[in-house]
C-alpha positions as CSV (number, residue, x, y, z in Angstrom):
1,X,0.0,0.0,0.0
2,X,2.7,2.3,0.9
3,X,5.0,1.3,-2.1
4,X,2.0,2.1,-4.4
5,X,1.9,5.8,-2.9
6,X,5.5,6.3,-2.9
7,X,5.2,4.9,-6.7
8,X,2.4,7.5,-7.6
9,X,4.4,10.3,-5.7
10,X,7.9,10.0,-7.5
11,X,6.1,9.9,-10.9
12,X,4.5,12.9,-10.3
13,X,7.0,14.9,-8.5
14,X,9.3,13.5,-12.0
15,X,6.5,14.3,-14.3
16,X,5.9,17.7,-13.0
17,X,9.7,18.9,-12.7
18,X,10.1,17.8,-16.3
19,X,7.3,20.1,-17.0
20,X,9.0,22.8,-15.5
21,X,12.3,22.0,-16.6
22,X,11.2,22.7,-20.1
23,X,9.2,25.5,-19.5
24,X,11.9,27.2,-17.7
25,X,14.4,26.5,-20.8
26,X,11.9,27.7,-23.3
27,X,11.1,31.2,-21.5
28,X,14.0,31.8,-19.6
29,X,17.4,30.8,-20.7
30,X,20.1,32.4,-22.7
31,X,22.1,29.5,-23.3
32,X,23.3,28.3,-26.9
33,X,20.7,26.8,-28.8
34,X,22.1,23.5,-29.3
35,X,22.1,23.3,-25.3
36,X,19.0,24.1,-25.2
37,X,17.4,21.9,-27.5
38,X,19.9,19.3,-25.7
39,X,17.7,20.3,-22.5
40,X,14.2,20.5,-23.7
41,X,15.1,16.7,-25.0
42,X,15.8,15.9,-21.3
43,X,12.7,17.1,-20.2
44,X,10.7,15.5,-22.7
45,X,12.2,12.3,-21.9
46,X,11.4,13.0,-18.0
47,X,8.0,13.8,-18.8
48,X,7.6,10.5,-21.1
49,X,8.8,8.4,-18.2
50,X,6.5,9.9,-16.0
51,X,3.5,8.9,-18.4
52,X,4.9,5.5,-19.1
53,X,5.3,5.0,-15.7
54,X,1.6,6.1,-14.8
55,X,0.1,3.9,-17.4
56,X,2.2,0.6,-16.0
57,X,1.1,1.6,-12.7
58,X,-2.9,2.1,-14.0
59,X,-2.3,-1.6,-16.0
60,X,-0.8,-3.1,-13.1
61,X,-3.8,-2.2,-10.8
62,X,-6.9,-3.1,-13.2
């Protein structure tokens, strides 16, 4: 019961810092563009685990 919780809490706390990884890349930083691009793919590959984790976690319960 507990693990399942924890399970749900560190993909959201993952999914949502991804989120806000990106966003912060996109409006707010100055670094070369290859960098960032670099970044935004990290944060879209955050959020994808997030989602994929979520819907193994939904498919494990039904």
């Amino acid at each position: 019961m507990w693990q399942r919780g924890l399970n749900w809490a560190a993909t959201l706390l993952v999914g949502t810092f991804g989120l806000l990884w990106v966003g912060v890349v996109v409006f707010a930083d100055d670094s070369p563009p290859w960098m960032r691009v670099t970044q935004i793919v990290f944060g879209i590959l955050l959020v994808g685990w997030a989602v994929q984790k979520a819907v193994t976690l939904i498919l494990d319960h039904a």
